[in-house]
C-alpha positions as CSV (number, residue, x, y, z in Angstrom):
1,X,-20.3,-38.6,-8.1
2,X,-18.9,-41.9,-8.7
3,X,-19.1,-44.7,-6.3
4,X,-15.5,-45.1,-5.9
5,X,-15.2,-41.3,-5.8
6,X,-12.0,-40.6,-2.7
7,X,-13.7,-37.6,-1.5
8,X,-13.9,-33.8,-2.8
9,X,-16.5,-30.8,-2.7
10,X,-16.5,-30.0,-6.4
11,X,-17.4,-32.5,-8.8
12,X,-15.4,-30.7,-12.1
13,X,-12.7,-33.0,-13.4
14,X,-10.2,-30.2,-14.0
15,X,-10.7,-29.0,-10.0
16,X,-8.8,-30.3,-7.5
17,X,-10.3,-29.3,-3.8
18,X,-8.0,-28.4,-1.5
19,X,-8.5,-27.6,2.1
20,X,-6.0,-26.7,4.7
21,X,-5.2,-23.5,7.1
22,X,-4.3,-21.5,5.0
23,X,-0.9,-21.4,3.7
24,X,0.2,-23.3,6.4
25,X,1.2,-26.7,4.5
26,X,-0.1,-26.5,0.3
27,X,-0.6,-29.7,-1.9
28,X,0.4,-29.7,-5.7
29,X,-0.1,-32.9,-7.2
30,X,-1.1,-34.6,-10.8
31,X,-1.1,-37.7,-12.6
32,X,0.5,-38.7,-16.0
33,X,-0.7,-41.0,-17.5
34,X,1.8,-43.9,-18.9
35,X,2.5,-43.8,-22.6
36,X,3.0,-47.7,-22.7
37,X,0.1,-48.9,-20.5
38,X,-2.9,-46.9,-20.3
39,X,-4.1,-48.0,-17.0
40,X,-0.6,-46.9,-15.3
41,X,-0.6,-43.7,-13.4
42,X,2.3,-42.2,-11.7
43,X,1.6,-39.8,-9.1
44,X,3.7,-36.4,-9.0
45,X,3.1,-34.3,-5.5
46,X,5.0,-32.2,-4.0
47,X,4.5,-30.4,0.1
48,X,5.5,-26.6,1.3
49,X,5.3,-25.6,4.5
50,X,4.9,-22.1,5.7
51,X,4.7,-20.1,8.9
52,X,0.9,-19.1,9.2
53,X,-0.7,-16.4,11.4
54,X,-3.9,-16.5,12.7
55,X,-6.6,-14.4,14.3
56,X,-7.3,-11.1,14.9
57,X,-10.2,-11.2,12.7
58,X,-13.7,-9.9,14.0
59,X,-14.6,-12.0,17.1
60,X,-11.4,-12.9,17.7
61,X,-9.5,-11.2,20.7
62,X,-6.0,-13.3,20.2
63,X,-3.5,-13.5,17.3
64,X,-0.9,-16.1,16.7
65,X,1.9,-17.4,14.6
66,X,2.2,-21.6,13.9
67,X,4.3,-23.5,12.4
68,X,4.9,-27.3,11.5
69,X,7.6,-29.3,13.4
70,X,6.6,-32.9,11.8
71,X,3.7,-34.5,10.5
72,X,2.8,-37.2,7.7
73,X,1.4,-37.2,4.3
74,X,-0.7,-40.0,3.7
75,X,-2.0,-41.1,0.3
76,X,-5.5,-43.0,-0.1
77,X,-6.6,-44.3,-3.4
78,X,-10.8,-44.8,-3.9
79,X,-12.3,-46.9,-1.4
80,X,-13.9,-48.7,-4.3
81,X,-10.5,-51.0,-4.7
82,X,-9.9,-50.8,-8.4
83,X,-6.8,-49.4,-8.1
84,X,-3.6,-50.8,-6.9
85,X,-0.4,-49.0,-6.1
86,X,2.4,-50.8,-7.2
87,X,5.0,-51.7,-4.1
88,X,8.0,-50.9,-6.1
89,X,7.3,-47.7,-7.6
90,X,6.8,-46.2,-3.7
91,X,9.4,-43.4,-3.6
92,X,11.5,-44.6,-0.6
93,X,14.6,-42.4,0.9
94,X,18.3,-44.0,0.1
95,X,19.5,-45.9,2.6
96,X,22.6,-44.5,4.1
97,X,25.8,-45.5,3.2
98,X,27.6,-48.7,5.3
99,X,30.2,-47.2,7.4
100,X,33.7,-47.1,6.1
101,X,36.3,-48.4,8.7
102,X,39.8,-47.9,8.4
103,X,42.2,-49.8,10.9
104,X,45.3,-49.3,12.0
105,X,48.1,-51.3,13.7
106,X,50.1,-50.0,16.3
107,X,53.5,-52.7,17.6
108,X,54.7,-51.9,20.8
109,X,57.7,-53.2,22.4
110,X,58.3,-53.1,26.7
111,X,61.0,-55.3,28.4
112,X,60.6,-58.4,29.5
113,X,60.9,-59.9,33.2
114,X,63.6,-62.0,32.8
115,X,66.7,-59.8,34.1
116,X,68.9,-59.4,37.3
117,X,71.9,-57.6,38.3
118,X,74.8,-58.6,40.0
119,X,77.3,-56.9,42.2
120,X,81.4,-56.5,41.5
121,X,82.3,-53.9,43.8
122,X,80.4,-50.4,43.7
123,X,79.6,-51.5,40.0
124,X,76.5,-53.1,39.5
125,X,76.3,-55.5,36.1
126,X,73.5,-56.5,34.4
127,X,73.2,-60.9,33.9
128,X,70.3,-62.6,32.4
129,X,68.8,-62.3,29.4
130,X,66.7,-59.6,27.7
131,X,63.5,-60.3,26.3
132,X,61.7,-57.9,24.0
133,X,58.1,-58.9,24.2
134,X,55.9,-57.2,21.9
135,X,52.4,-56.2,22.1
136,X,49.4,-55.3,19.2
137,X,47.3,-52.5,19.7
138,X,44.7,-52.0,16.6
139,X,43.3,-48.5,16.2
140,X,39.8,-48.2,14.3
141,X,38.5,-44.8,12.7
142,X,34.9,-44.7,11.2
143,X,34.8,-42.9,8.0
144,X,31.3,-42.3,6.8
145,X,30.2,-39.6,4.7
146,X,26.3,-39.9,4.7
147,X,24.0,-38.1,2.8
148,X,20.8,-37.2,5.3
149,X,17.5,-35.5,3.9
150,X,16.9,-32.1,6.0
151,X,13.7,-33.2,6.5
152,X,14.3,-36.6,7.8
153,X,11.9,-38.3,5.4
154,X,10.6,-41.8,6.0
155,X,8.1,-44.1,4.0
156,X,6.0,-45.9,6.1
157,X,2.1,-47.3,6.4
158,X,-0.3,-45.0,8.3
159,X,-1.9,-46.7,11.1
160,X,-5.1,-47.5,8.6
161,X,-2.7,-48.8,6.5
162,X,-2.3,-45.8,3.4
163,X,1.7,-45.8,1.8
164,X,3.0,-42.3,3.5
165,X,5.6,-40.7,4.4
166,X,6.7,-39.1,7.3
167,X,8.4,-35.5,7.4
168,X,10.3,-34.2,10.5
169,X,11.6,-30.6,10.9
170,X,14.4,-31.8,14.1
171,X,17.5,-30.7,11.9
172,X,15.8,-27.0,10.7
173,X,15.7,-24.0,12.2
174,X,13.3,-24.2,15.5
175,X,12.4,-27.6,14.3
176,X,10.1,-25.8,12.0
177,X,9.5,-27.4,8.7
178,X,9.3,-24.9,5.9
179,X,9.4,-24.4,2.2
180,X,9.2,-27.4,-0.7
181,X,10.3,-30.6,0.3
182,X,9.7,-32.8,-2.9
183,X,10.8,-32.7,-6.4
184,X,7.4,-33.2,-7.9
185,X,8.4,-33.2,-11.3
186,X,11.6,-35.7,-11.0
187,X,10.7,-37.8,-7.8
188,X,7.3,-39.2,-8.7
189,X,5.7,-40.6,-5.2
190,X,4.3,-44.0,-6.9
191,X,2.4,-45.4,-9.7
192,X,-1.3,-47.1,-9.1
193,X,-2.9,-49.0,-11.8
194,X,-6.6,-48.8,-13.1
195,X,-8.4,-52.1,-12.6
196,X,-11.9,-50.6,-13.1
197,X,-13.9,-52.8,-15.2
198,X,-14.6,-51.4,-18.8
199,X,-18.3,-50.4,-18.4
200,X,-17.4,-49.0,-14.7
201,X,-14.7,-46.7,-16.9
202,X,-17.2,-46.1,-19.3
203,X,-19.7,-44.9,-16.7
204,X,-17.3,-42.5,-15.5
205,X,-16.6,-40.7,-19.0
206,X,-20.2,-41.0,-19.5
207,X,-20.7,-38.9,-16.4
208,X,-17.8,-36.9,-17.2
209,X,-15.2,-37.1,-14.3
210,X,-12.8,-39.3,-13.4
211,X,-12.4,-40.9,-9.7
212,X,-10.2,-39.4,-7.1
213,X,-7.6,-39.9,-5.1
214,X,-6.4,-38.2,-2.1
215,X,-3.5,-37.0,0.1
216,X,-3.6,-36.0,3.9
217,X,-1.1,-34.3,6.2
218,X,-1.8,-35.3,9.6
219,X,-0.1,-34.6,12.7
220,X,-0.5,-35.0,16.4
221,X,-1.0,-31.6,18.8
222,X,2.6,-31.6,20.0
223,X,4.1,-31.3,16.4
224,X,2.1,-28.0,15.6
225,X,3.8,-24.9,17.5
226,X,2.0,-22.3,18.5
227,X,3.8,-19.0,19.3
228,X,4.4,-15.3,19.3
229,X,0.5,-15.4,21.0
230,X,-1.1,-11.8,21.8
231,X,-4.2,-10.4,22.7
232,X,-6.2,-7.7,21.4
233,X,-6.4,-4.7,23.3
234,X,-4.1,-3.7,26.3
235,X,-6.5,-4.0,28.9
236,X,-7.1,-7.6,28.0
237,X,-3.7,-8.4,27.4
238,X,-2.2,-7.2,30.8
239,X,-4.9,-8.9,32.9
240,X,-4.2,-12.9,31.0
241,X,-0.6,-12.0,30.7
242,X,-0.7,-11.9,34.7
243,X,-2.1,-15.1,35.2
244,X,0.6,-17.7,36.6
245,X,2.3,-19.8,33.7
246,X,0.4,-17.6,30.9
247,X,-1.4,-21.0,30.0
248,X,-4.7,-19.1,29.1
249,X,-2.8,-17.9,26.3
250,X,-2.0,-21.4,24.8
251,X,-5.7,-22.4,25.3
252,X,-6.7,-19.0,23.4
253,X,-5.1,-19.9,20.6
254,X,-5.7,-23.9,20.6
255,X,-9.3,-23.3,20.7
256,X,-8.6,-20.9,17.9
257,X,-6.8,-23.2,16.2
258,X,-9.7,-25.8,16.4
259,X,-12.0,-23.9,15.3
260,X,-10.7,-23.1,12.0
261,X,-9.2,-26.8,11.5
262,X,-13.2,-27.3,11.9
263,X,-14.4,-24.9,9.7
264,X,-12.4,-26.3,6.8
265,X,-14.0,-29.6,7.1
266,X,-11.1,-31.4,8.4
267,X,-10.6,-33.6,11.4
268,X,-9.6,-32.3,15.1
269,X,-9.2,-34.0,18.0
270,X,-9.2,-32.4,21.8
271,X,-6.0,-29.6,21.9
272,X,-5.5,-30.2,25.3
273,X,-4.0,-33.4,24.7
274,X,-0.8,-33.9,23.1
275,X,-1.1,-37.1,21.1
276,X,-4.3,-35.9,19.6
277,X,-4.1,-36.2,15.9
278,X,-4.8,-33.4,13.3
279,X,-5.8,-33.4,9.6
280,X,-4.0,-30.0,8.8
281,X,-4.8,-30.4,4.7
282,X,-6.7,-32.2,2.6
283,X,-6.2,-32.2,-1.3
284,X,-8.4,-34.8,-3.6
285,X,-6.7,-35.5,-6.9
286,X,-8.5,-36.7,-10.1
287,X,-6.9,-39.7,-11.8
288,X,-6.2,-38.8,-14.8
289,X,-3.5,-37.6,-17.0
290,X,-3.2,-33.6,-16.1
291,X,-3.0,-33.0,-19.7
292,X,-6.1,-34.3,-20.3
293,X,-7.5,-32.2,-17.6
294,X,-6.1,-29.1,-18.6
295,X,-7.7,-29.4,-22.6
């Protein structure tokens, strides 16, 4: 494997390794190649997200549904630092549109203090003068007609500094983020260029593969939900169900949970805490144009 190799299990050009829980969140993404500069590569990727079950399988006594609520999808090229991703080619939300604020004036008259009556007999007269003094009220109405992404997208650094973007489920159903959220094919996510010396690229088609990149979807413990828990067999599911606050069924499941996140060779912290981060998939991604892959 190259030395600036990102990471992956299979060294076959054409495969792209892809580990995650199951069809909870799935990775598609390829390179094409520029036709006017050869060492330009645009990345195309897109993100679905799915409600996954889990459990239930032999030497497992609990079964559970999960879902993600937010997380962030994190691109890192090869450690090796040949290749740069160009600042302006990051795909970036629109900002939303200024407010439009239309005003209105409002002129209102009230009499003014300088008045008194007199008396002439029973009738009383009115001496003095009137004064009209008016007054300005101005009435404001915001009109703004914005245009807001469902899945509240954001690009942004990870905290070791990788161009991501951040996905956030607050305006779906349950908070749940679910199906495609990217246009892979007509929202490219950025362009890197090549800087590998000629005999370092030679080396690599010497040996047959190109380098890889990578993309992460991270998230912290509080943005995966974990529901609908049961447990196998009646006896044991009346006796935890009985248990004050039912929290031996969260800790079921989160230990579950970990286990599997660890048995597809991706990162876990400790479940019981809630700012604990997760690695939830982890696809590597040969650079190289996809139609030279697939020949």
């Amino acid at each position: 494997m190259s030395p600036h190799d990102g990471a992956g299990r299979d060294n076959r050009p054409d495969h792209n390794t892809h580990r995650s829980l199951r069809q909870l969140v799935a990775v598609e993404a390829w390179f094409s190649r520029s036709e006017v500069d050869a060492n330009r590569y645009t990345l195309h990727a897109n993100v679905t997200f799915d409600e996954e079950r889990l459990g239930g399988g032999e030497g497992s006594n609990v079964l559970f549904k999960l879902s993600v609520k937010k997380c962030e999808v994190v691109f890192l090229t090869p450690s090796s630092g040949y290749f740069y991703v160009v600042p302006s080619s990051v795909r970036t939300p629109r900002p939303l549109n200024p407010h439009a604020v239309q005003t209105s004036d409002t002129t209102t008259r009230k009499l003014g203090a300088g008045l008194g009556l007199s008396f002439s007999g029973t009738t009383p007269a009115v001496s003095g003068n009137i004064e009209a003094l008016g007054s300005r009220e101005v009435n404001k109405t915001i009109i703004s007609n914005q245009e807001v992404s469902p899945y509240h997208e954001l690009s942004k650094r990870s905290y070791d500094g990788h161009r991501s973007w951040s996905l956030d489920g607050r305006s779906l159903p349950k908070r749940r983020l679910w199906g495609p959220v990217w246009d892979a094919h007509n929202e490219p996510r950025l362009t890197i260029i090549d800087r590998r010396p000629d005999i370092v690229i030679q080396k690599d088609a010497d040996m047959g593969f190109p380098p890889f990149s990578r993309i992460e979807v991270r998230c912290l413990r509080e943005d995966i939900d974990i529901y609908d828990i049961e447990f196998k067999g009646e006896e044991e599911q009346n006796r935890i169900f009985k248990r004050p606050g039912q929290q031996a069924r969260v800790k079921a499941a989160e230990a579950y949970l970990k286990q599997q996140i660890l048995l597809e060779g991706l990162r876990v912290g400790e479940m019981s805490d809630r700012y604990s981060e997760l690695t939830i998939c982890d696809a590597t991604i040969p650079i190289a144009d996809a139609s030279d892959l697939d020949g």
